[in-house]
KEPAMAR-828271 format. One record per residue (C-alpha): residue in three letters; x, y, z. Coordinates in steps of 0.25 Angstrom, whole numbers, padded with zeros to 4 digits, always signed. Each point is the difference from the previous one (the first is absolute). Layout:
ALAXYZ/...
% end
This chain:
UNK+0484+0535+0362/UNK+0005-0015+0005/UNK-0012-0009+0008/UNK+0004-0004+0014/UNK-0005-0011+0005/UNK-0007+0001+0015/UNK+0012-0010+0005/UNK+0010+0009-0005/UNK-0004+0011+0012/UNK-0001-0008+0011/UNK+0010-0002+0012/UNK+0005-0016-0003/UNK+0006-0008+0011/UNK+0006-0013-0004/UNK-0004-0011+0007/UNK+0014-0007+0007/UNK+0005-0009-0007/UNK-0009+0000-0013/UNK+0005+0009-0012/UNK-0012+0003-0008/UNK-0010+0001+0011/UNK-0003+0013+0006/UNK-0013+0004+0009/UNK-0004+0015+0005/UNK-0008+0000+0014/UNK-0014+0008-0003/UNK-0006-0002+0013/UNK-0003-0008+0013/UNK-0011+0000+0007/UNK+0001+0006+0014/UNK-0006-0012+0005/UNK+0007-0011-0008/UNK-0012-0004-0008/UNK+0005+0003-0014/UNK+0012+0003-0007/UNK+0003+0007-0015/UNK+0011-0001-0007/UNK+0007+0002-0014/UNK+0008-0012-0007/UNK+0008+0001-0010/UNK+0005-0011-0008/UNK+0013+0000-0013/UNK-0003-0008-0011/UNK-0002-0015+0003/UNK+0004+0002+0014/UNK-0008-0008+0012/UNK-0003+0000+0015/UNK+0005-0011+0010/UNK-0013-0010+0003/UNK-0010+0006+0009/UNK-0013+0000+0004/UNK-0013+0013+0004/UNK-0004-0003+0013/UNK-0012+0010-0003/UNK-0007+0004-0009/UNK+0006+0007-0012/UNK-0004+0010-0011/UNK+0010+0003-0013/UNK+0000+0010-0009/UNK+0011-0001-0013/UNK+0006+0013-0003/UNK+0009-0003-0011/UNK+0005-0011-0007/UNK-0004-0013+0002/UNK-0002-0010+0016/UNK+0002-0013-0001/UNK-0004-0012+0011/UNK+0007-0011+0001/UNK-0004-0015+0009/UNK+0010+0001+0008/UNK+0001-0017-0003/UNK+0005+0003-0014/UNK+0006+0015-0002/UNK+0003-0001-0015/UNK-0014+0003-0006/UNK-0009+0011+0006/UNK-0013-0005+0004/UNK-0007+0014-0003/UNK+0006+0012-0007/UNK-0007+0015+0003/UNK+0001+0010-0008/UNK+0001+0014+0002/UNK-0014+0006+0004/UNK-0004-0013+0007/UNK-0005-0001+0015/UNK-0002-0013+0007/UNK-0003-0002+0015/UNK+0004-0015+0009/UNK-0006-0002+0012/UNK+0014-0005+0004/UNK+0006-0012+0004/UNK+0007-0003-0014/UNK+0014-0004-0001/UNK+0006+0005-0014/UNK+0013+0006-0008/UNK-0001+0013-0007/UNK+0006+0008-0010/UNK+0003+0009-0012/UNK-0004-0004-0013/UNK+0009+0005-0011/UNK+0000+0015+0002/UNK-0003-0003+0016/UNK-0011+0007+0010/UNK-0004+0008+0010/UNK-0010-0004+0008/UNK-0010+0006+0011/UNK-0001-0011+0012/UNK-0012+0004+0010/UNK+0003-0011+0009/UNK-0009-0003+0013/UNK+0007-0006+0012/UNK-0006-0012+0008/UNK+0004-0001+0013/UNK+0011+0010-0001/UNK+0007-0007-0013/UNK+0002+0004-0013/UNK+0007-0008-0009/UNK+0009-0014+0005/UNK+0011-0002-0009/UNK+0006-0015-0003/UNK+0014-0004-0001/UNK+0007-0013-0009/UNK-0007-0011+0008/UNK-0013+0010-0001/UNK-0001+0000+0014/UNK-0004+0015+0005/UNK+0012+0008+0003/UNK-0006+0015+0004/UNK-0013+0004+0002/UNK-0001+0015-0002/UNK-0009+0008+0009/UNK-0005+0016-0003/UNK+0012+0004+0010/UNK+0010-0005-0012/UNK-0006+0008-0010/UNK-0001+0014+0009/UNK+0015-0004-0001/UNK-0001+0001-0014/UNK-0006+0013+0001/UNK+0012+0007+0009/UNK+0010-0005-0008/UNK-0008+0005-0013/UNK+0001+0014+0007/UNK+0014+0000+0002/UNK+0003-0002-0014/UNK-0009+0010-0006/
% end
């Protein structure tokens, strides 16, 4: 009997406009205060700059996370293995990724005032700050491809 992996049974959406980087909506809160979700990452593929507004626990999956300062993405700052759960108490601008076999991830991610996550663009000036409302979203659209 072939091993499956627990990435290879869950409902992947891509996230627009980065091939390689998939997430899967687990929950959100009814009253906005947390968010869960799945990240999945190909091999050597990273995020756009962005920084926790809360606080944040991960839990590694499979293969390997890589942090990266958002300063100098070239080498990671931390690398996690699978089996490896750290917390932030938020408020920490960062790049990540997959390491050479990528990873899926566990976010729990706590909202401060309403916010999530803020991403950065070229000038890393903040572009979009995503709220719970935008991953609910994610969650409708997960349910129409099922």
């Amino acid at each position: 009997m072939e091993s499956q992996t627990l990435s290879s049974n869950v409902n992947w959406i891509q996230f627009p406009g980065f091939p390689g980087l998939y997430y899967n909506v687990l929950d959100v809160d009814p009253e906005d205060r947390f968010v869960q979700l799945l990240m999945k990452f190909e091999a050597g593929v990273k995020c756009i700059p962005h920084r926790h507004i809360g606080p944040v626990q991960t839990l590694v999956l499979e293969g390997e996370h890589q942090i990266f300062a958002i300063d100098d993405p070239s080498e990671p700052t931390d690398r996690r293995v699978a089996g490896t759960y750290s917390t932030h108490t938020g408020d920490e601008s960062h790049i990540e990724g997959g390491g050479a076999e990528g990873a899926v991830i566990l976010l729990s991610m706590e909202a401060k005032n309403g916010q999530i996550w803020e991403t950065y663009n070229e000038q890393m000036q903040v572009d979009r700050v995503s709220m719970p409302a935008d991953f609910r979203r994610g969650l409708r659209k997960q349910a129409t491809q099922d």
